[in-house]
C-alpha positions as CSV (number, residue, x, y, z in Angstrom):
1,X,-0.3,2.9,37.1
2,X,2.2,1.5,34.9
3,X,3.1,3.3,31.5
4,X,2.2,1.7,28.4
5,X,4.7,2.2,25.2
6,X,3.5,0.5,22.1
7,X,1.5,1.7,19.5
8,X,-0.9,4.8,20.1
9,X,-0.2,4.8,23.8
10,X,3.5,5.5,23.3
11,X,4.7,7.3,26.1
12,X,5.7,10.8,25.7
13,X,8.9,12.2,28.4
14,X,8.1,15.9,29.4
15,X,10.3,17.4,31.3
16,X,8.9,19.8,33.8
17,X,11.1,23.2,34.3
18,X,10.5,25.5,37.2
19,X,11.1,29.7,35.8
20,X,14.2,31.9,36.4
21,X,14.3,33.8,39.7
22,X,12.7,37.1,39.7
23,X,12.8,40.3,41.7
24,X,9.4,39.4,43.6
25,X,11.1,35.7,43.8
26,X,14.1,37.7,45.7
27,X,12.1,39.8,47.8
28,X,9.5,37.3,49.0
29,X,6.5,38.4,47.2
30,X,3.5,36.5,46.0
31,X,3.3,36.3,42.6
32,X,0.7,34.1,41.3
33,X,-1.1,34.9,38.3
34,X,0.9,38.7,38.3
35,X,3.7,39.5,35.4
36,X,7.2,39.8,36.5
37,X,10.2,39.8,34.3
38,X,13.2,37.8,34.9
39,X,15.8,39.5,36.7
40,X,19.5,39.1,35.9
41,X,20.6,36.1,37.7
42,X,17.1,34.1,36.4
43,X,18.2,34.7,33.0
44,X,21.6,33.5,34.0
45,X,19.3,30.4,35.4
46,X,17.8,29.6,32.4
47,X,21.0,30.1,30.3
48,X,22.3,27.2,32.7
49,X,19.1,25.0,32.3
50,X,19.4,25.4,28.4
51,X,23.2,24.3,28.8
52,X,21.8,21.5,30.9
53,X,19.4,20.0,28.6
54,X,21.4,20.8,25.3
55,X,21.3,16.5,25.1
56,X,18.2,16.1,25.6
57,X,16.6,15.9,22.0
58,X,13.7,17.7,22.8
59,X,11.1,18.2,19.7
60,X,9.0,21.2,21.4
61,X,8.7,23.4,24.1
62,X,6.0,24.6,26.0
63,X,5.2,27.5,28.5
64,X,3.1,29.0,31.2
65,X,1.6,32.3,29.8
66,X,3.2,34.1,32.1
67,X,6.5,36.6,31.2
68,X,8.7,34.4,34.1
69,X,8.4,31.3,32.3
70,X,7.6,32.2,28.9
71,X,11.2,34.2,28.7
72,X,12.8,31.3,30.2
73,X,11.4,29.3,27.6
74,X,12.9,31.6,24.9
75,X,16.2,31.9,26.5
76,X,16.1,28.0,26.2
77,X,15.0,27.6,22.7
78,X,17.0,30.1,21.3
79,X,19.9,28.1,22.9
80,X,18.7,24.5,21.2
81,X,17.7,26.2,18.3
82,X,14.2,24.9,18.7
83,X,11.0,26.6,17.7
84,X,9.2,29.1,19.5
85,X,7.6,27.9,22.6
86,X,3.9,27.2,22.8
87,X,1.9,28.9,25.5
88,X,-0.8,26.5,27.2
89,X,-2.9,28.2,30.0
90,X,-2.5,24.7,32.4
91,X,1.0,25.7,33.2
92,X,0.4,28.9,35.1
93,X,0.6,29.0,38.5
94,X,-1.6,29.2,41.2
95,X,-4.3,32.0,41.5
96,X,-3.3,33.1,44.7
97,X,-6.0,35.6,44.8
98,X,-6.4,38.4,46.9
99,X,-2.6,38.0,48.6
100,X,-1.3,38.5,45.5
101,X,1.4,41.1,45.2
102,X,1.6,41.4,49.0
103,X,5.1,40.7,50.8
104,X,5.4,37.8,52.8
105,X,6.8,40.3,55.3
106,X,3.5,41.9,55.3
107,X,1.5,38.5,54.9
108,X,3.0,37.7,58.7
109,X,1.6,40.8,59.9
110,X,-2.2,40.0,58.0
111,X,-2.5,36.7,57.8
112,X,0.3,34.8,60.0
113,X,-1.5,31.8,59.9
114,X,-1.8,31.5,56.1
115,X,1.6,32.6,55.6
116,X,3.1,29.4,58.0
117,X,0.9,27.3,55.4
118,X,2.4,29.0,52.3
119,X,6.4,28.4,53.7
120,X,5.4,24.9,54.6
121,X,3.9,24.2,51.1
122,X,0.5,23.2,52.3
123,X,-1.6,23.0,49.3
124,X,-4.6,23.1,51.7
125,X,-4.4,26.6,52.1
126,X,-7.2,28.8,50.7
127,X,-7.1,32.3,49.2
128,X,-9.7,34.6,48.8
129,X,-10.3,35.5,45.2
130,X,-8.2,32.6,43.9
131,X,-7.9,28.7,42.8
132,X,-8.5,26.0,45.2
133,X,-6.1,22.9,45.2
134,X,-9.3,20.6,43.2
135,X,-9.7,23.2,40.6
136,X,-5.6,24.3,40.3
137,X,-4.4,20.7,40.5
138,X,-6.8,19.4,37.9
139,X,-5.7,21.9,35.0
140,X,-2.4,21.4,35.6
141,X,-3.0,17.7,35.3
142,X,-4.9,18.2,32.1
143,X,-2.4,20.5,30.7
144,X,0.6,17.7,30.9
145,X,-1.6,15.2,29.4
146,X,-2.7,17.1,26.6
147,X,1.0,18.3,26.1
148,X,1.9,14.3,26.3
149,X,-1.4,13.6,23.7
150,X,0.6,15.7,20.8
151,X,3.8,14.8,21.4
152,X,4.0,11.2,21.8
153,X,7.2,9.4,21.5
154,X,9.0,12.3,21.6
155,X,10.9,14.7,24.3
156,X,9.5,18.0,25.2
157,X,9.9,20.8,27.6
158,X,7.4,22.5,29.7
159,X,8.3,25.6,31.7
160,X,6.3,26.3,34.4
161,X,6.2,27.5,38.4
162,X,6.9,25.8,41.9
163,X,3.4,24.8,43.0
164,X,2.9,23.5,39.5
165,X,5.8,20.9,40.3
166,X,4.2,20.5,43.3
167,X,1.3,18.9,41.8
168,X,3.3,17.1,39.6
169,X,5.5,15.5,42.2
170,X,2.8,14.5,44.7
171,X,0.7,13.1,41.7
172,X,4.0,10.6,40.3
173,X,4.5,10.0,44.0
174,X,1.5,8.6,44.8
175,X,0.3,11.3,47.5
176,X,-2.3,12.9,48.8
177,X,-3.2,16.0,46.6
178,X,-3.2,17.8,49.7
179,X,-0.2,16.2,51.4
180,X,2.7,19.0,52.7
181,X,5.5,19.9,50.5
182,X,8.2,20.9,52.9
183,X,10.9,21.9,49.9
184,X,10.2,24.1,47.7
185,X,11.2,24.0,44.1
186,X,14.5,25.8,43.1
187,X,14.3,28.2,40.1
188,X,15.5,26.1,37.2
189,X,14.6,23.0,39.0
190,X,13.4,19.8,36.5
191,X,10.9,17.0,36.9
192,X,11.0,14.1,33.9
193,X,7.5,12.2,33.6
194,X,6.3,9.9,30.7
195,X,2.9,10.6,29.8
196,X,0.2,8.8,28.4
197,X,-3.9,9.3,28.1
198,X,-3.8,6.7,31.0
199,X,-1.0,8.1,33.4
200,X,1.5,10.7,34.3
201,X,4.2,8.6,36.1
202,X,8.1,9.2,36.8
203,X,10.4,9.2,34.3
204,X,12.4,5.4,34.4
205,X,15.8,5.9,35.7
């Protein structure tokens, strides 16, 4: 769906920003909806993402709720000299439910089966006690747009997680919600999108 620019449908450009690393990012375990701290090198990752988007122009920033993202999102506007971020609940990640917390070295021993689906991104994978794709995919959805209904005509940041960018991408792409993502997103990693309350496409250019 093409973008519309003029008047109150002025596009807004969000750029989508995947966390620091953490610990549990560095020892393969599943971290969904559980808090964990940057470790050194992610705060040195969002240092650099702050150094990469000092052009940007941004006029806000906006979070996950969770500690990853949301000090990522500090380290960034403390760099630009931006406000605080905002926290909106859309941006977390996926409920992974009951696997949450376990080691993916573990995971192959419980559950080798799901564990092949969470390497190969497969959003058709289902976890006890947690989100399914409909119901994760359509608040993260919501939350851009909303993020893109305040901030219209202007540049914004939105930190957030991996499978959250996975939404994203399949969405601007055109995919199946449940098609594979074989790459997963590197910590720091950005997506641009315009936003309007019609469309969430890719960023021109």
């Amino acid at each position: 769906m093409a973008s519309l620019h003029a008047g109150t449908h002025e596009a807004a450009h969000v750029c989508v920003a995947r966390h620091g690393e953490t610990d549990w990012n560095r020892l393969g375990i599943l971290q969904g909806w559980f808090d964990v701290p940057l470790n050194t090198l992610g705060r040195q990752q969002a240092q650099a993402l702050a150094t990469s988007l000092t052009a940007a122009g941004f006029a806000a920033l906006w979070t996950s709720p969770l500690a990853r993202a949301a000090e990522t999102a500090q380290i960034v506007a403390s760099h630009l000299a931006l406000p605080a971020p905002r926290a909106h609940e859309g941006l977390r990640e996926r409920n992974f439910g009951a696997i949450q917390g376990i080691p993916k070295s573990e995971l192959a021993e419980l559950n080798p089966v799901l564990l092949e689906q969470i390497l190969r991104r497969n959003p058709a994978a289902e976890f006890v006690g947690g989100e399914s794709m409909d119901d994760f995919a359509e608040r993260v959805l919501d939350a851009i747009t909303a993020i893109g209904a305040e901030h219209r005509g202007q540049k914004v940041l939105a930190v957030t997680h991996g499978w959250v960018l996975d939404v994203v991408t399949r969405h601007i792409l055109g995919l199946e919600r449940r098609a594979v993502m074989h790459v997963k997103p590197q910590n720091g990693e950005v997506l641009w999108v315009e936003v309007t309350p019609k469309a969430i496409t890719a960023q021109p250019g």
